[in-house]
C-alpha positions as a Python dict, from the first residue, in 0.01 Angstrom:
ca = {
    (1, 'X'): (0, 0, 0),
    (2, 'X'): (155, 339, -57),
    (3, 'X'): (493, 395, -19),
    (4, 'X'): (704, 737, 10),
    (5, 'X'): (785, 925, -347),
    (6, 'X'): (1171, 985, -305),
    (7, 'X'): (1107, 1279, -521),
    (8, 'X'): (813, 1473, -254),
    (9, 'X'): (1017, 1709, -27),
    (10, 'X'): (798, 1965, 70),
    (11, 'X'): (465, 2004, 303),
    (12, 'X'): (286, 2103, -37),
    (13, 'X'): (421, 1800, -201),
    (14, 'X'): (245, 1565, 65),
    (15, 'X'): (-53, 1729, 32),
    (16, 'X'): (-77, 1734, -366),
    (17, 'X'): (36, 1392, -342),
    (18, 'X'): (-256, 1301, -68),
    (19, 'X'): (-509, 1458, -272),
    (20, 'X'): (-423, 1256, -579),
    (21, 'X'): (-392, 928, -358),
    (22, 'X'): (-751, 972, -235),
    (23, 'X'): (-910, 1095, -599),
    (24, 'X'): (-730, 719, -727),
    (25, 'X'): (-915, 520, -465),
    (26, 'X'): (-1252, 667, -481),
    (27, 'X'): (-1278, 772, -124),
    (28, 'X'): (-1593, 956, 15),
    (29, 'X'): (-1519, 1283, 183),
    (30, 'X'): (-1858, 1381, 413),
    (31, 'X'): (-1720, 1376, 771),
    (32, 'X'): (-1568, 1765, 802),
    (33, 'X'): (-1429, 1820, 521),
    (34, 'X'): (-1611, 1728, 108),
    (35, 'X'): (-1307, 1726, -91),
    (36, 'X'): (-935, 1502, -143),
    (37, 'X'): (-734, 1823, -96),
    (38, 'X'): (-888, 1905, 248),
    (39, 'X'): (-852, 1574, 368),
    (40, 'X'): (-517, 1556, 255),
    (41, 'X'): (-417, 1877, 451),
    (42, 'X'): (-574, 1753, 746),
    (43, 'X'): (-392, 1470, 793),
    (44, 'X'): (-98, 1648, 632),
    (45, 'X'): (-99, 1885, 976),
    (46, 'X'): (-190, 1676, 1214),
    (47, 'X'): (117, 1459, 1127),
    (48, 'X'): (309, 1772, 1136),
    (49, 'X'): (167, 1867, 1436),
    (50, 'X'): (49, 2227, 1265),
    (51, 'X'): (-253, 2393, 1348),
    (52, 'X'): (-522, 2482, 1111),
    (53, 'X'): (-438, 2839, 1066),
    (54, 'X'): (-85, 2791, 992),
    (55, 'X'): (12, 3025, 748),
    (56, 'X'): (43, 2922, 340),
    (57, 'X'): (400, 2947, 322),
    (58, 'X'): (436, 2600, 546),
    (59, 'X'): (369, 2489, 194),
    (60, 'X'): (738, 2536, 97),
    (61, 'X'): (859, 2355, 423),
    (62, 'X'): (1096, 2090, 381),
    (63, 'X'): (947, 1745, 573),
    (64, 'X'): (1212, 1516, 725),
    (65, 'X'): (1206, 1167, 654),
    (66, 'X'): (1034, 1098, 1031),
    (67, 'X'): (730, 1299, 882),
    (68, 'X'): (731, 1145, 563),
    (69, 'X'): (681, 835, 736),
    (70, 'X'): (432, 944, 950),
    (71, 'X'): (227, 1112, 675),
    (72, 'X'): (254, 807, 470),
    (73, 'X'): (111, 585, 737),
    (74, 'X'): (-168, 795, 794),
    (75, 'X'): (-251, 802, 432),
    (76, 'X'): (-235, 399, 372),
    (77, 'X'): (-450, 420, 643),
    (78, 'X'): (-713, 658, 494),
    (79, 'X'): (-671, 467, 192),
    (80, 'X'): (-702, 92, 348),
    (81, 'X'): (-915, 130, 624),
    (82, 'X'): (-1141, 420, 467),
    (83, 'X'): (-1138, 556, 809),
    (84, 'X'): (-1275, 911, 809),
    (85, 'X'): (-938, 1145, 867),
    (86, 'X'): (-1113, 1258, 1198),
    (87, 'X'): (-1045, 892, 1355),
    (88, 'X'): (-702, 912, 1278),
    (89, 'X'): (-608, 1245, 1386),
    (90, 'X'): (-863, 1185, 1747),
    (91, 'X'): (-995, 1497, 1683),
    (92, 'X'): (-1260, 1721, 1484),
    (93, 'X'): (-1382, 2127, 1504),
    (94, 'X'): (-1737, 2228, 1545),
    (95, 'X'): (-1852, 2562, 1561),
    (96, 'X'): (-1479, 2699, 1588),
    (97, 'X'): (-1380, 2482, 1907),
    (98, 'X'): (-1174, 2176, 1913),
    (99, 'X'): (-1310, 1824, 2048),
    (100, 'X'): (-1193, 1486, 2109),
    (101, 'X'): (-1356, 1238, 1896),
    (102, 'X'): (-1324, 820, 1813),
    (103, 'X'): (-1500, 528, 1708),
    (104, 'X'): (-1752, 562, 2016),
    (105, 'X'): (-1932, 901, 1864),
    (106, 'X'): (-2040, 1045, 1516),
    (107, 'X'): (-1762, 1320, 1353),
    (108, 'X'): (-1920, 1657, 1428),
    (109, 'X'): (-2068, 1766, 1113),
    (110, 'X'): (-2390, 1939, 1165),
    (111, 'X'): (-2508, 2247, 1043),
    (112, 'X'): (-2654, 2347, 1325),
    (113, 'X'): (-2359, 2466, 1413),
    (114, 'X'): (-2438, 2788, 1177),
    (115, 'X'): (-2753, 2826, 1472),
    (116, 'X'): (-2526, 2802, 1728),
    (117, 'X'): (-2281, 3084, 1590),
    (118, 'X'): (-2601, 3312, 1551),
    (119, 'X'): (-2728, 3240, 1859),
    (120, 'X'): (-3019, 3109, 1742),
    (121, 'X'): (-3138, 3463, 1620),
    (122, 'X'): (-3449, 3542, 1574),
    (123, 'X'): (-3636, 3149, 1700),
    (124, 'X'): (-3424, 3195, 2082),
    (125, 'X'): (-3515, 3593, 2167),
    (126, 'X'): (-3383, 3576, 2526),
    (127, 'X'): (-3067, 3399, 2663),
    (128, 'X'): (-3159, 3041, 2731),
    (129, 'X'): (-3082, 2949, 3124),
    (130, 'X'): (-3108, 2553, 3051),
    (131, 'X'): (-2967, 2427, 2725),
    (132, 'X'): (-3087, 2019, 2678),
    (133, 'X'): (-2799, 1862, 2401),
    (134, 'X'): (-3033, 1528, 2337),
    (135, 'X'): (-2818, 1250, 2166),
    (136, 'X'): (-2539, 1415, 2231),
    (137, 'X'): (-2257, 1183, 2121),
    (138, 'X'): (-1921, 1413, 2166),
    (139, 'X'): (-2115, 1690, 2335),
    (140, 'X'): (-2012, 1928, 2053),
    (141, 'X'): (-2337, 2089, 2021),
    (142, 'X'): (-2378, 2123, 2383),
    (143, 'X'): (-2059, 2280, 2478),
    (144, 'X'): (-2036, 2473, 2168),
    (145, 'X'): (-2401, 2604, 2299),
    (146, 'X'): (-2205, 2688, 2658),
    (147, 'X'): (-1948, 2879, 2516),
    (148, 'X'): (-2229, 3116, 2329),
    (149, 'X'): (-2448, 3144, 2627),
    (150, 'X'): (-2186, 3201, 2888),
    (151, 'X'): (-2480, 3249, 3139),
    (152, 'X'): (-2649, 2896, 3092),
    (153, 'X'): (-2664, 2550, 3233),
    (154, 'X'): (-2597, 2298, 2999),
    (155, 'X'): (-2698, 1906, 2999),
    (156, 'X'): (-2512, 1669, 2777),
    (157, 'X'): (-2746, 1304, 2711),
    (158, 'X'): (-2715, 963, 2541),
    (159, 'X'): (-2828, 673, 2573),
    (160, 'X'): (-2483, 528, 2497),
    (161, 'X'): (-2269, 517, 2784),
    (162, 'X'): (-1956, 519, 2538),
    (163, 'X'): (-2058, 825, 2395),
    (164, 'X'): (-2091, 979, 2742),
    (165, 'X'): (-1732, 874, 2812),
    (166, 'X'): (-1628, 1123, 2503),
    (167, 'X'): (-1832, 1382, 2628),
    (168, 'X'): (-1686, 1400, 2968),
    (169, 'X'): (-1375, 1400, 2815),
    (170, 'X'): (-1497, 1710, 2636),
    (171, 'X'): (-1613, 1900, 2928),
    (172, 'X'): (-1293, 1920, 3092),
    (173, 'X'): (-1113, 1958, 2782),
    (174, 'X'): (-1347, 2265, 2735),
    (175, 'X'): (-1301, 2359, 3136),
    (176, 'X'): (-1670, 2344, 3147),
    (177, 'X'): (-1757, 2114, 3407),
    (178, 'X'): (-1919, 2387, 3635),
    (179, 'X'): (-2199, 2408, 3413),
    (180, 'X'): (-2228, 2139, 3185),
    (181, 'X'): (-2363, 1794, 3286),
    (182, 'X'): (-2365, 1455, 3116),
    (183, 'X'): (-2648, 1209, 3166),
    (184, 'X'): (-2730, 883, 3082),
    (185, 'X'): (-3073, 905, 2937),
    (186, 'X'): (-3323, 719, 2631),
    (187, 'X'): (-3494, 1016, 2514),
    (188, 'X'): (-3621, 1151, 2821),
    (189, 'X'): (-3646, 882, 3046),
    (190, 'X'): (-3335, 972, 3280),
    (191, 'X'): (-3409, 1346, 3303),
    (192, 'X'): (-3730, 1378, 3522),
    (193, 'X'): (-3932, 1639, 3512),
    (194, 'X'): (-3671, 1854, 3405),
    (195, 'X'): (-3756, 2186, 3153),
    (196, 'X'): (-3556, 2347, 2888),
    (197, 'X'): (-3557, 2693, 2724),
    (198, 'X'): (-3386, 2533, 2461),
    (199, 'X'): (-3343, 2124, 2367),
    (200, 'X'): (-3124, 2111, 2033),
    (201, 'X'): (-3060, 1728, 1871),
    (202, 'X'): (-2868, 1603, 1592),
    (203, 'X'): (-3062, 1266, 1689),
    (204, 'X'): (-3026, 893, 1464),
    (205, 'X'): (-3248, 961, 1163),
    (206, 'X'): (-3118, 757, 834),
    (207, 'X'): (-3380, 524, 703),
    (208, 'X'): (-3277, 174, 638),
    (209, 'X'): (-3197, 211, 231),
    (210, 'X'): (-2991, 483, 334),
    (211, 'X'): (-2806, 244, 584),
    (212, 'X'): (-2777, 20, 376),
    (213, 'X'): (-2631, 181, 63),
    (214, 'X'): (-2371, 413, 236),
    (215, 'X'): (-2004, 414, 203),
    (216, 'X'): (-1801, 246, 368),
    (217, 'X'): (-1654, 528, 574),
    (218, 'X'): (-1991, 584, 712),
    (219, 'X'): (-1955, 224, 872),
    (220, 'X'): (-1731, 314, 1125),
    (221, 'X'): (-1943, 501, 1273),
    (222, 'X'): (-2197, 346, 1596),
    (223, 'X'): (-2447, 245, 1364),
    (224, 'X'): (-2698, 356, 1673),
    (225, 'X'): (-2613, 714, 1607),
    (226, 'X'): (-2729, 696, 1269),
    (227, 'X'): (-3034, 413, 1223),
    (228, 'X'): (-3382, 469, 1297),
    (229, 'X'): (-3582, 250, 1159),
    (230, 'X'): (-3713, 196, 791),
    (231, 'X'): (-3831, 549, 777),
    (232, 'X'): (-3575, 754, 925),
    (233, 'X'): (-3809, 860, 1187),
    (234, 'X'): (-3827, 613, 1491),
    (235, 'X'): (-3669, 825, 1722),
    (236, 'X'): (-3809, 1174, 1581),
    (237, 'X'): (-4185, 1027, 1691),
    (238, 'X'): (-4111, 1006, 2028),
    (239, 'X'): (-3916, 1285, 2023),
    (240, 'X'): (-4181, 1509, 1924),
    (241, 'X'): (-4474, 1371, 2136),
    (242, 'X'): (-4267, 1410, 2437),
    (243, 'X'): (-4063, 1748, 2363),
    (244, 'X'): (-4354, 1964, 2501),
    (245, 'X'): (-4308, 1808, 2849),
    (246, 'X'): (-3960, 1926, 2869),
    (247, 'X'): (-3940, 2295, 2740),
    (248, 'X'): (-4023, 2618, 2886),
    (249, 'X'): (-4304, 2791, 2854),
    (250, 'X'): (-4122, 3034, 2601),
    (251, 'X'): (-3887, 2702, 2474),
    (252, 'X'): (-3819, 2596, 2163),
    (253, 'X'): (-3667, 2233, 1965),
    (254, 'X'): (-3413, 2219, 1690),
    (255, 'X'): (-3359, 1903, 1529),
    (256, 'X'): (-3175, 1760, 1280),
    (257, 'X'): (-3350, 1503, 1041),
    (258, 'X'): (-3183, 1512, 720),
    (259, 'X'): (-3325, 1383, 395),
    (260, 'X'): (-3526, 1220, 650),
    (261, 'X'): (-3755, 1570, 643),
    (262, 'X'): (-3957, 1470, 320),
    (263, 'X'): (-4046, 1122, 518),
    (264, 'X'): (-4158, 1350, 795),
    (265, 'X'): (-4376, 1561, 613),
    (266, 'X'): (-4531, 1281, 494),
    (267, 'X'): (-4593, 1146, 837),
    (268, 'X'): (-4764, 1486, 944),
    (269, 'X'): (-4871, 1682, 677),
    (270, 'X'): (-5085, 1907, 887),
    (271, 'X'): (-4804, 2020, 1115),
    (272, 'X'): (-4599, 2365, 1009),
    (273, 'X'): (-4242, 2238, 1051),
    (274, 'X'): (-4017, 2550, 990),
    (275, 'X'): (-3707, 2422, 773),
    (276, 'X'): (-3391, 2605, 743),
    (277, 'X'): (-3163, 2749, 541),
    (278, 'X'): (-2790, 2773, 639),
    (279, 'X'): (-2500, 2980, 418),
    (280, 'X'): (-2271, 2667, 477),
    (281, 'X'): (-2491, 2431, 294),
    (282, 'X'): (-2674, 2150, 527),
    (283, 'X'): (-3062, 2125, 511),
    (284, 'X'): (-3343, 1892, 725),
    (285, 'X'): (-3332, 2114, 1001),
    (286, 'X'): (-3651, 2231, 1191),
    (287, 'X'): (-3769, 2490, 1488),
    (288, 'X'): (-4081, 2437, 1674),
    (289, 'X'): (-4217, 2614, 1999),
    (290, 'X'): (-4304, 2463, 2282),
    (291, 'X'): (-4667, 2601, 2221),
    (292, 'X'): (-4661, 2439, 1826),
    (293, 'X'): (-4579, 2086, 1989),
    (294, 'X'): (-4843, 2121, 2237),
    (295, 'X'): (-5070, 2227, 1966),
    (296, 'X'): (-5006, 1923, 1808),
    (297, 'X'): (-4987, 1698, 2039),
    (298, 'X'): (-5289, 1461, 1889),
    (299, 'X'): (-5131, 1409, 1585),
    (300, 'X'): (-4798, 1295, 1716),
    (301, 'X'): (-4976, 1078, 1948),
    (302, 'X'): (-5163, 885, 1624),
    (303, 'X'): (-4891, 862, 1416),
}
């Protein structure tokens, strides 16, 4: 249990002094930020009640002895719990916006957010009118997606209901309930016949040594966000046998499969999955076309 230096006065004190806490204890830094310092600021303003592009000389401001205790609590926290800081603080950016976030969903961490920013550019040539979010969890991707294509519909799904209670919290947080929807739904069973010019998924895809040998911050996460099967790849089957069936003519599928992509190649080595590359680091990311799925189609259906 950590208790307050009498010596710390400062905002850059607390942070220093986070960042050395965290280093001491071995904790794993992999849910929006990859390093002791940042995780140590984050909690450092949240506690402070700063926002994230408060301006370096905060550094020099004094903290009262109300923050200190504050700050403290959040760090034995960190430290105790190994809680990833977004749990504490009930809240996490994506793709520049701001979203609610606890136990019930996955921290927003994908690199498809870099996609998202380019708007898809050059896979999505025209503006998308209906934008499918599958596995939603928080509904980052999706609303992120609705604030880039201003002109779109949006659906939000999950099979977890819990998740869905998140997301709708993020709609109207994000004034967005006009346009984007949240749905109950396993894979595709709750959507009908519905058809997407775009169906982007951060979807469960660790395999079960992963599971097992994660750290421990990783297991306070809804473990059905994250397993799928020994391979990594229960849900990405389905996914792409029945993809076709939902996209536009001129559609296309992003998904998100992790170090899960060499299992997948190995499951279909005949199929052209394009991987890419993002400035931000991230990788297991592929595009297909609605036509490449179809294409397909028999070898997805005999795996």
């Amino acid at each position: 249990m950590l208790n307050t230096p009498t010596h710390l006065t400062t905002v850059g004190d607390f942070i220093l002094w986070g960042e050395e806490q965290f280093d001491a204890n071995n904790l794993y830094f992999g849910h929006g930020t990859d390093n002791a310092w940042d995780e140590s600021l984050t909690l450092v303003l949240f506690a402070l009640a700063l926002p994230w592009d408060t301006d370096s000389s905060i550094l020099e401001q004094p903290v009262t002895d109300q923050q200190k205790t504050i700050i403290t609590q959040l760090f034995n926290r960190r430290i105790n719990e190994q809680l990833p800081a977004a749990y504490l603080t009930g809240e996490a950016w994506f793709s520049g916006f701001r979203f609610e976030v606890d136990r019930r969903v996955l921290v927003p961490r994908s690199p498809i957010a870099e996609l998202i920013e380019r708007q898809f550019e050059p896979w999505l040539p025209d503006q998308p009118e209906a934008i499918l979010d599958l596995c939603t969890g928080s509904g980052c991707i999706g609303i992120a997606c609705a604030h880039y294509f201003p002109d779109a519909s949006v659906t939000l799904s999950d099979i977890s209901t819990d998740a869905l209670a998140v997301a709708e919290r993020n709609i109207h947080h994000h004034q967005l309930a006009h346009r984007v929807t949240a749905k109950h739904s396993d894979l595709f069973a709750g959507l009908g016949s519905d058809k997407y010019d775009l169906i982007v998924t951060n979807p469960p895809y660790v395999d079960a040594e992963d599971i097992a040998s994660m750290p421990p911050e990783y297991h306070h996460e809804p473990e059905i966000g994250l397993a799928s099967g020994e391979d990594g790849l229960d849900f990405t089957r389905r996914l792409l046998l029945e993809a076709g069936e939902h996209l536009t003519d001129r559609g296309i599928l992003v998904v998100e499969v992790g170090n899960s992509g060499v299992a997948l190649e190995e499951a279909f080595p005949h199929v052209p999955f394009m991987w890419l590359e993002f400035e931000r680091g991230g990788q297991g990311v592929f595009v297909m076309t609605a036509e490449e799925l179809r294409i397909h189609r028999d070898e997805f259906i005999s795996a």
